[in-house]
C-alpha positions in Angstrom: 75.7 -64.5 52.8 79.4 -63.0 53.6 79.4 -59.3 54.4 80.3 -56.4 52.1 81.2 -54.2 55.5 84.8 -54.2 54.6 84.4 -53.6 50.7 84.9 -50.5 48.8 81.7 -50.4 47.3 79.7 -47.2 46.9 76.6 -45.9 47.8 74.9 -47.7 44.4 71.5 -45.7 44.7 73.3 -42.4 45.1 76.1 -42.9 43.3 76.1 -46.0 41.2 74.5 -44.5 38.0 77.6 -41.8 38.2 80.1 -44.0 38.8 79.0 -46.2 35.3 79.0 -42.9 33.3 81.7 -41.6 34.6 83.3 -44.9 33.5 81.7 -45.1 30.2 80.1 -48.4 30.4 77.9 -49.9 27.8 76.1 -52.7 26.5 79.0 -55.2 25.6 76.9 -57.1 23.0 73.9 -55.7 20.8 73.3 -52.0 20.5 76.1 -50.6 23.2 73.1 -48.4 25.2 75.6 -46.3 27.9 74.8 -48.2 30.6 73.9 -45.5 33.3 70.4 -44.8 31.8 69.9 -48.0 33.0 70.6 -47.3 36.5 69.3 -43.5 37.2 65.8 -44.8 38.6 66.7 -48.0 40.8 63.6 -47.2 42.8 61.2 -48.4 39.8 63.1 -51.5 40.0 63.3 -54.6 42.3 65.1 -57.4 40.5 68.3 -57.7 38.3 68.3 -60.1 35.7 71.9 -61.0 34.5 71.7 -62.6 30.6 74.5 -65.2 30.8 72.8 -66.7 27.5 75.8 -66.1 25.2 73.2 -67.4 22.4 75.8 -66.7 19.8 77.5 -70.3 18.6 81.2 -70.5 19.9 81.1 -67.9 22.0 83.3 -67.7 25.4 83.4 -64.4 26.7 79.9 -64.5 29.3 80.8 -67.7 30.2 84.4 -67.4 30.4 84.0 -64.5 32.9 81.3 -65.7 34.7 83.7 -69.1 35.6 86.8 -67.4 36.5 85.6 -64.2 38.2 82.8 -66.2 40.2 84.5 -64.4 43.2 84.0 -61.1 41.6 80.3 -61.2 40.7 79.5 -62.7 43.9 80.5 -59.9 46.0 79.1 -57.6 43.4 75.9 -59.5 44.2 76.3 -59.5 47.5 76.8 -55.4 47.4 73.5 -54.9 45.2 71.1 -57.4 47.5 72.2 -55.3 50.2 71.3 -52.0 48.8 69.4 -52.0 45.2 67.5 -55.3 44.7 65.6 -57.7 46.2 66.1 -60.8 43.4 69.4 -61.6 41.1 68.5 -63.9 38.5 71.4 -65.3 36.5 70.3 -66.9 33.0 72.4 -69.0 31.3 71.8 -72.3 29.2 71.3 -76.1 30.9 73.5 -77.4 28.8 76.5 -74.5 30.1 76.2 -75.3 33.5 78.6 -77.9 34.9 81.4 -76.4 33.0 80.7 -73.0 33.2 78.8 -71.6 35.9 79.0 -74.4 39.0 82.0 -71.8 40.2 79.1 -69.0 40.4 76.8 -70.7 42.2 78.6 -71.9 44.5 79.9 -68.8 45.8 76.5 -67.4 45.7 74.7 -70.2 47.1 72.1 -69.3 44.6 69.1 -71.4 44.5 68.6 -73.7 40.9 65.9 -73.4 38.6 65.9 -76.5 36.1 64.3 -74.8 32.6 61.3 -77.5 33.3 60.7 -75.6 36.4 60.1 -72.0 34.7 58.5 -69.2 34.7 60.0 -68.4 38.5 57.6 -66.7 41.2 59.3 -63.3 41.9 56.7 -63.3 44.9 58.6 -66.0 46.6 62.2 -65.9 45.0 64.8 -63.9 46.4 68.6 -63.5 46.7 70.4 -65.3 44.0 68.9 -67.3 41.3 69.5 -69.2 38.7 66.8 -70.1 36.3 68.5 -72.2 33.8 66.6 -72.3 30.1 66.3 -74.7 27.2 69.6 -75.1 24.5 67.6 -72.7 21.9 69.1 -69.5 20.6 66.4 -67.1 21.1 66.7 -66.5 24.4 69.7 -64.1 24.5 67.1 -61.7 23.2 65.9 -59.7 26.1 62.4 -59.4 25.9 62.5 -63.7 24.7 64.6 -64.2 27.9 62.6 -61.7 30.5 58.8 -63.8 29.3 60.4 -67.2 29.5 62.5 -66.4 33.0 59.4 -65.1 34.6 56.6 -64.8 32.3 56.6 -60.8 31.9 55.6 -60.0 28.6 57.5 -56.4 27.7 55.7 -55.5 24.7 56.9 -52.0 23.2 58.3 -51.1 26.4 61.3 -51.4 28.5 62.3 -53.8 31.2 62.3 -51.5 33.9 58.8 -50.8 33.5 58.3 -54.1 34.7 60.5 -54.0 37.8 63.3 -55.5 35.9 66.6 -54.3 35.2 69.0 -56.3 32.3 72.6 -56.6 32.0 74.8 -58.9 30.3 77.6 -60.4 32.3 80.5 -58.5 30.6 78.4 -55.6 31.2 78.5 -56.0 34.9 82.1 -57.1 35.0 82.4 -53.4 33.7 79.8 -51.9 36.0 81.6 -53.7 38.9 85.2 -52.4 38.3 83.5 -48.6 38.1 82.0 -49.3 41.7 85.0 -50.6 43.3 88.1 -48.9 41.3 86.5 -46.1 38.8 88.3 -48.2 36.2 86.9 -46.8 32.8 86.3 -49.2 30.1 89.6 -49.1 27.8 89.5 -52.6 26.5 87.0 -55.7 25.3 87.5 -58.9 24.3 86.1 -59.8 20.8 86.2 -63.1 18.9 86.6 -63.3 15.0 85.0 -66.2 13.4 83.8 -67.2 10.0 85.4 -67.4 6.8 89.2 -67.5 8.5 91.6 -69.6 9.3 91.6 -70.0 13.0 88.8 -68.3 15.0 90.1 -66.4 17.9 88.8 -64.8 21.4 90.8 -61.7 21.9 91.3 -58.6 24.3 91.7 -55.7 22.5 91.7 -51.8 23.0 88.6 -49.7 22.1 88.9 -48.6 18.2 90.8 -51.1 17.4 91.1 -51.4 13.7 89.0 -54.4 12.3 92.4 -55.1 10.1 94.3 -56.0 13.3 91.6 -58.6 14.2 91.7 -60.0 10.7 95.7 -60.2 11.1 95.5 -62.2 14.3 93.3 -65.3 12.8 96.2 -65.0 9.9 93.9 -63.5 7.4 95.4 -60.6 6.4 93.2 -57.7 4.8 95.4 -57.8 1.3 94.7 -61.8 1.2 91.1 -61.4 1.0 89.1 -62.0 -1.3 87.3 -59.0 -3.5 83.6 -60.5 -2.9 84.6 -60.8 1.0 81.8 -58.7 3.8 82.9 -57.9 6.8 80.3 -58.1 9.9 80.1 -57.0 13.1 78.0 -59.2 15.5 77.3 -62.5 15.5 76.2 -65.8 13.4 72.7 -65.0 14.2 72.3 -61.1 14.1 75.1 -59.2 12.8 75.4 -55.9 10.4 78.2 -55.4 7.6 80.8 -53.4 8.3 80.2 -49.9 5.9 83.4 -48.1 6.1 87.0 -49.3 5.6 88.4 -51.8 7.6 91.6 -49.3 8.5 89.0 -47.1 9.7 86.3 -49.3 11.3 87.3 -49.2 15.3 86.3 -52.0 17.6 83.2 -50.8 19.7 82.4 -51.0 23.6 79.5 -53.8 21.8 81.4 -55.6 19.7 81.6 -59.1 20.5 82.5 -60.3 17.1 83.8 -60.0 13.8 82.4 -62.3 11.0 84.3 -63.0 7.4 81.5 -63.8 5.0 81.4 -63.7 1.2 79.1 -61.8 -0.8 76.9 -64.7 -2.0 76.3 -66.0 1.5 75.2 -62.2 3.0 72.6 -61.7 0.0 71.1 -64.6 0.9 70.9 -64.5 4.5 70.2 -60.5 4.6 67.0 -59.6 6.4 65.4 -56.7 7.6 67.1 -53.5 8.6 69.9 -55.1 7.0 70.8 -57.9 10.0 72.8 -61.0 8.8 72.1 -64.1 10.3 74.0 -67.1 8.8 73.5 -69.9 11.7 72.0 -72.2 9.9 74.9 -71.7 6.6 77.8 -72.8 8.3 78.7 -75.4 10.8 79.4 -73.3 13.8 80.1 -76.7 15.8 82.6 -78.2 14.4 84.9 -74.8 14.4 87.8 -75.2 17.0 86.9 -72.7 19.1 89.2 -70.6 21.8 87.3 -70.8 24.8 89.3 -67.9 26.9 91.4 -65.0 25.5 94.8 -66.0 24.1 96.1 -62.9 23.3 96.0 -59.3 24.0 96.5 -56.8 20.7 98.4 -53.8 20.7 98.0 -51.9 17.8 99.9 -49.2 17.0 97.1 -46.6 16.1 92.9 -46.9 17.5 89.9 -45.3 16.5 87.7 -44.4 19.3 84.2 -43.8 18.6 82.6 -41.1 20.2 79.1 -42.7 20.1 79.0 -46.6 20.8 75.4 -46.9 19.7 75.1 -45.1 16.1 71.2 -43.9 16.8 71.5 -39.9 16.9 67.4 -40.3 18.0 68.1 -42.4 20.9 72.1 -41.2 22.2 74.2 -38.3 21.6 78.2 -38.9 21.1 80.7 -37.5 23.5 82.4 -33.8 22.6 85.9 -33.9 22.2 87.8 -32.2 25.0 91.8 -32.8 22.8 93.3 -31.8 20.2 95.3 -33.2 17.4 99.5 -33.2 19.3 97.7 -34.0 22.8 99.7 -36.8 24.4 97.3 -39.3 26.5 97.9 -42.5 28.9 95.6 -45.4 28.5 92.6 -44.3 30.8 92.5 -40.6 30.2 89.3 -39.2 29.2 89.3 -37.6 26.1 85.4 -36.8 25.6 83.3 -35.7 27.7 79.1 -36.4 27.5 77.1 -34.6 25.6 74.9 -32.2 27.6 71.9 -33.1 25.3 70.1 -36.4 26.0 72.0 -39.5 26.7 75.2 -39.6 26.3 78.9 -41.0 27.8 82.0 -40.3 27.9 85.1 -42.1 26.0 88.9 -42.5 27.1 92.0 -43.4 26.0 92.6 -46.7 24.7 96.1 -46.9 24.2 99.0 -44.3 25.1 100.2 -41.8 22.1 99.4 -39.1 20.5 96.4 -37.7 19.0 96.4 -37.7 15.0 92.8 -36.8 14.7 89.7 -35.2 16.1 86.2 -35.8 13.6 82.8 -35.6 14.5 82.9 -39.5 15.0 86.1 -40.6 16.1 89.0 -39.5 17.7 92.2 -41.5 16.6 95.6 -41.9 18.7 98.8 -43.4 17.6 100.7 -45.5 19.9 104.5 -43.9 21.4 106.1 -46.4 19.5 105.1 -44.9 16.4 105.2 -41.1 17.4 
């Protein structure tokens, strides 16, 4: 295993669940939980399970990371072996592995778990693993993934109850530029896919309107039609968008933004309101962009001050500008709540603040102030 002596990385069980707030990290896919409630109690924990799944069909961004930052996360690794975990367990599908995550292991000189060869012994693994699954899409889910990698059944409770801790990979590419930079989390890279006419796989600044996304697959918001939904999420589990699509700004979670008509949503609607359309359309024979091929700049985001919407579960971030305030991309412009959990959110873009609301604080670019 090379040495992390010469790297800049922190003291992770001292600092490390700081250092992720203080960057405001969270979830990059599903509900967007700040990341650093993750991390407070690393003594309850022993393993670190990386969900390189990217279930979603046409999806890039997990994998597309995972190949071309292999260098990255295998220092990262290297850095957390040494002083948080005893066991790194990268998931991903069988059917990903030659062309997306060969790189990986071989800079990790993980051992290989073939998907007939699971549930893995966490008695005698260690180091870096990879315990490959089946082709199926339910094993992006968490609690799906954590039974089938190792056979721990999580029930009502949480993965660190068990010894695990769970991250996505654009998660950690996050958690690993706070530890080694303090870089906050300003962009994320989002694909838009369904009812358009090219899907794309984009980088774009937090609170980016969902009309700039729609522009850049040339789909246009005044070109659609009157029965159209707009989702965020994925194929398989993905919520309509309920506000207007001027307002709607891209979240630290979202990984996608779905065109779908009325008809097809009412159809495919199920509980808590979750769309899931995998089976309507056919998601393989899309061209799909397999890495991002453009970077957006609008000229006016909407950052949210709560990534995950559930006031029972995470409190947003307090404003700490005003409407005039002139910020750089980077800035912190709310700071966590003092109640419960809670992060804080920066500056997407440089400009001027227009507005300060209970949910959002918006900035226009310098071009256009």
């Amino acid at each position: 295993m090379r040495s992390t002596r010469d790297a800049a990385w922190p003291d992770v069980r001292t600092e490390g669940s700081d250092l992720i707030r203080a960057a405001g990290v969270a979830g990059a896919g599903g509900a967007g939980f700040p990341s650093y409630a993750k991390w407070t109690n690393l003594d309850a924990v022993d393993s670190l399970l990386v969900n390189h799944q990217e279930s979603e069909p046409n999806y890039y961004i997990d994998k597309w990371l995972g190949k071309t930052r292999a260098k990255t996360f295998a220092a990262l690794f290297d850095a957390l072996l040494e002083q948080a975990f005893d066991l790194i367990v990268v998931s991903a599908k069988w059917k990903d592995r030659d062309e997306y995550v060969r790189a990986l292991e071989a800079e990790t000189a993980g051992t290989v778990i073939r998907p007939d060869e699971l549930p893995l012994d966490r008695d005698v693994e260690s180091g870096v693993v990879f315990a490959y699954t089946e082709n199926e899409y339910q094993y992006g889910m968490e609690s799906v993934l954590l039974k089938t990698v190792d056979g721990t059944v999580i029930g009502t409770e949480l993965p660190t109850d068990h010894g695990w801790l769970v991250q996505n990979t654009e998660t950690l590419s996050n958690i690993s530029r706070a530890f080694t930079d303090g870089e906050p989390v300003t962009h994320k890279y989002v694909h838009v896919s369904g009812d358009v006419p090219r899907d794309r796989f984009l980088e774009v600044p937090i609170g980016t309107p969902a009309s700039e996304l729609l522009c850049a697959t040339d789909c246009p918001p005044d070109a659609l039609p009157a029965d159209t939904v707009i989702a965020d999420g994925g194929p398989g589990w993905c919520f309509p968008i309920d506000s207007a699509l001027e307002e709607y700004g891209v979240r630290k979670h979202t990984n996608c933004l779905l065109v779908l008509d009325e008809g097809t949503v009412a159809e495919n609607t199920y509980g808590e309101g979750r769309i899931d359309v995998l089976e309507t359309y056919e998601w393989s024979d899309r061209e799909a962009e397999t890495e991002p091929t453009a970077t957006i700049e609008p000229s006016r985001v909407r950052v949210p001050l709560a990534t995950n919407p559930d006031p029972d579960v995470v409190e947003p971030a307090v404003p700490i500008v005003a409407v005039g305030d002139r910020v750089d991309v980077g800035d912190r412009i709310a700071s966590p709540s003092s109640d419960g959990i809670s992060n804080p959110q920066h500056a997407s873009i440089a400009g001027e603040v227009t507005a300060v609301s209970e949910s959002g604080i918006e900035i226009e670019s310098h071009s256009r102030v």
